[in-house]
C-alpha positions in Angstrom: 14.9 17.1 -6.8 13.9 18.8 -3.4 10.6 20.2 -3.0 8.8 21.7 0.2 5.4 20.6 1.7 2.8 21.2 4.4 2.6 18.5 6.3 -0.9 16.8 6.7 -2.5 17.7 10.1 -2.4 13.8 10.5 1.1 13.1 9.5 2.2 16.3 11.4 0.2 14.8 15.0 1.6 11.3 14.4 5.4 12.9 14.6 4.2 15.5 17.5 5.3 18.6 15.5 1.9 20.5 16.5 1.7 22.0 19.9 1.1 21.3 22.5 1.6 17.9 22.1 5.1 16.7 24.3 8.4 16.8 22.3 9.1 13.8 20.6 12.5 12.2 22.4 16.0 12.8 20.4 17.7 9.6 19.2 20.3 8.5 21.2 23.0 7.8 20.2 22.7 8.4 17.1 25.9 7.4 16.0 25.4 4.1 16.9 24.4 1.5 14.2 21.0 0.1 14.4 18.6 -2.2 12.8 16.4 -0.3 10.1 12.9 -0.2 10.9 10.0 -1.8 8.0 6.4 -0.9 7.5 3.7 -2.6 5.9 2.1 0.3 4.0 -1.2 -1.7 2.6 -3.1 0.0 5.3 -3.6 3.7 6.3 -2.9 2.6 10.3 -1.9 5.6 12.4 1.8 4.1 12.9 2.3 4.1 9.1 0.8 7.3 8.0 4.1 9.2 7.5 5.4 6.7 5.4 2.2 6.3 3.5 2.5 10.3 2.9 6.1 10.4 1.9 5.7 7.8 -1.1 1.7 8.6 -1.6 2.2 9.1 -5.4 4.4 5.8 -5.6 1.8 4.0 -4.0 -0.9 5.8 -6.1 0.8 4.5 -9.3 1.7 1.1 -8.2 -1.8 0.2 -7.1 -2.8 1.2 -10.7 0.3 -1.1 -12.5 -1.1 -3.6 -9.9 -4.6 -3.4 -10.6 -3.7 -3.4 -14.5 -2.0 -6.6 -14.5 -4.9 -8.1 -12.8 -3.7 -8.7 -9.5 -6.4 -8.9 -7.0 -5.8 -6.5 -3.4 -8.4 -6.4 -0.4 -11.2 -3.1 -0.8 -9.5 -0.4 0.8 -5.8 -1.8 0.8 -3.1 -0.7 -1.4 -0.5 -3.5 -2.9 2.0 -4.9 -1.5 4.4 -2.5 0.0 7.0 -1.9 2.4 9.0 0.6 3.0 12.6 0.4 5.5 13.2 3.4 7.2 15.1 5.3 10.2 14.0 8.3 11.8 16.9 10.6 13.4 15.3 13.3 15.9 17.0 16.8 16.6 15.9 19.3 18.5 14.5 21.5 15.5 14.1 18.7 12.9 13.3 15.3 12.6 15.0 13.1 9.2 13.8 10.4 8.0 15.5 8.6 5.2 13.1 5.7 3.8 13.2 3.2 0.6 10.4 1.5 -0.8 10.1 -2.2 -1.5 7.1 -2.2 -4.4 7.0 -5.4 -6.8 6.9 -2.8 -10.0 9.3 0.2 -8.6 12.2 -2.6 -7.2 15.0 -3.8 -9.6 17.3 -7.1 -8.7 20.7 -6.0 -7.5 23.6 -7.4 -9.4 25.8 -8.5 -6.2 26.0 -11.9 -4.6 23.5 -13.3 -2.2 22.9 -16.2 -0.4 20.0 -18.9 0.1 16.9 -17.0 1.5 17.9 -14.0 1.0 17.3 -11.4 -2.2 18.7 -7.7 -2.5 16.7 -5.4 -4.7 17.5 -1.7 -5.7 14.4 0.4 -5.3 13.2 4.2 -4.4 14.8 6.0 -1.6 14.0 9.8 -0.3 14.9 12.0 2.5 12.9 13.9 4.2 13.1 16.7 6.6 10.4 17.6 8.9 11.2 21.4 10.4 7.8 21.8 12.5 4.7 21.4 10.2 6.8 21.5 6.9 9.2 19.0 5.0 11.3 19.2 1.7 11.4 15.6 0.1 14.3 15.0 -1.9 14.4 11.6 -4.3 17.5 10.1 -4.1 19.1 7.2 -6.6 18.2 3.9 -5.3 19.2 1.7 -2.7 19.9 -1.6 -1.3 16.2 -3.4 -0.1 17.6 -6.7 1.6 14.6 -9.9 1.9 14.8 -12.2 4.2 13.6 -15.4 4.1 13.3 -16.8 7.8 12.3 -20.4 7.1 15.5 -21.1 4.9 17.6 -18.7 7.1 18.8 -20.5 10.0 20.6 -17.5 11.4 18.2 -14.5 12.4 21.3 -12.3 12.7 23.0 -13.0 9.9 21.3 -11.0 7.4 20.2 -7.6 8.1 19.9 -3.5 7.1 21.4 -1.0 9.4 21.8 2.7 9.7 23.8 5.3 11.6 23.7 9.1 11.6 26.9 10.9 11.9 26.8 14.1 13.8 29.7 15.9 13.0 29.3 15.4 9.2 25.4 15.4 9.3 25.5 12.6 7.4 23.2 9.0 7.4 25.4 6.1 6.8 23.5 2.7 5.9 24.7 -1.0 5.3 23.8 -4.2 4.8 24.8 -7.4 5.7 24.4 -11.2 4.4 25.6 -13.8 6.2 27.7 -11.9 8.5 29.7 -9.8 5.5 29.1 -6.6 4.9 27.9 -6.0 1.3 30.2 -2.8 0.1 28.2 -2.1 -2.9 24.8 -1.0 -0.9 27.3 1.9 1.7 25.4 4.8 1.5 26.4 8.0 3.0 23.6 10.6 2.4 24.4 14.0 3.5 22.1 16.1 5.5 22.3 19.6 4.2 22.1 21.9 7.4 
C-alpha cells in the first residue's frame, strides 16, 4: 500500500527539505555496505522525529496494547521501541527504508541463532521524501537482529547492513550472526523511479 503525505514542518526541517536551509550531503558510496542505523523512539528528540512520524500510528497502537496489559512507561514516553533504519540521499529525493522493533508488532524468526543474539520479523516501510512530500509504502516484514553484548564476546560478529544499488535502484540488506550471513533475512527492495 503506497500513500502520499505532507510532510510535518518539523519532520521536513529535521531532513533540510525546506529552503533555505543547506542541502543535505548525498551518500557516498552508496553502494557500499554499511552498518544500519537504530533509534530509540520512546522520546520525541529532534534526531528521531522522522522515524517517530513514519511509524506514528504503530506507535499510537502499541502504547495502547502496552498500556492494556498493564505495563508501566514514563509520562510523556511511548513503549519500548526501536526502529533500524538507512537513509540513502539523492539529489531530488531522500529514501529511507526503516523496520520497527515493538514487543507487540515483532514475531520470532524461524532461522538459527546463536547465544546472545535473537532475530525477530517485524514491520518494515519505505519511504520517499521528494521535497516537503513522501509516499509510505508497508512492506512484508523483515529481519530485526538483538544483540546481546554482555554474552557476545565478538562486537563484530553479529550485525545488520544495507547497501543501495544505483543502477537497479534497489536497497539490498543482510544480516549477519557470528560471521555467516543469514540468507533467509536478503532483502532487495526496489525503488520505483
Amino acid at each position: 500500500m503506497r500513500e502520499l503525505v505532507a510532510l510535518p514542518l518539523s519532520v521536513a526541517l529535521t531532513l533540510g527539505f525546506i529552503p533555505p536551509m543547506a542541502a543535505q550531503e548525498l551518500t557516498p558510496n552508496p553502494g557500499a555496505w554499511r552498518p544500519l542505523v537504530h533509534s530509540d523512539l520512546r522520546t520525541d528528540l529532534p534526531d528521531k522525529l522522522t522515524y517517530i512520524d513514519i511509524w506514528k500510528d504503530a506507535i499510537v497502537a502499541h502504547n495502547r496494547a502496552y498500556d492494556a496489559k498493564g505495563a508501566s512507561r514514563a509520562a510523556g514516553e511511548n513503549a519500548p521501541a526501536t526502529d533500524t533504519h538507512v537513509v540513502v540521499r539523492g539529489p531530488q529525493r531522500t529514501i529511507v527504508l526503516t523496520t520497527l522493533d515493538a514487543e507487540l508488532a515483532c514475531k520470532p524468526a524461524p532461522f538459527p541463532k546463536s547465544p546472545g543474539v535473537s532475530i525477530k520479523l517485524c514491520p518494515t516501510r519505505l519511504v520517499i521524501f521528494e521535497g516537503a512530500l513522501s509516499s509510505r509504502k508497508k512492506l512484508p516484514p523483515s529481519c530485526y537482529l538483538e544483540v546481546d553484548s554482555a554474552v557476545s564476546p565478538d562486537p563484530g560478529a553479529d550485525g545488520s547492513y544495507a547497501a543501495y544499488d544505483t543502477v537497479t535502484k534497489t536497497i539490498k540488506t543482510g544480516l549477519v550472526v557470528v560471521h555467516k550471513v543469514i540468507d533467509e533475512c536478503a532483502r532487495f527492495v526496489p525503488i520505483a523511479p
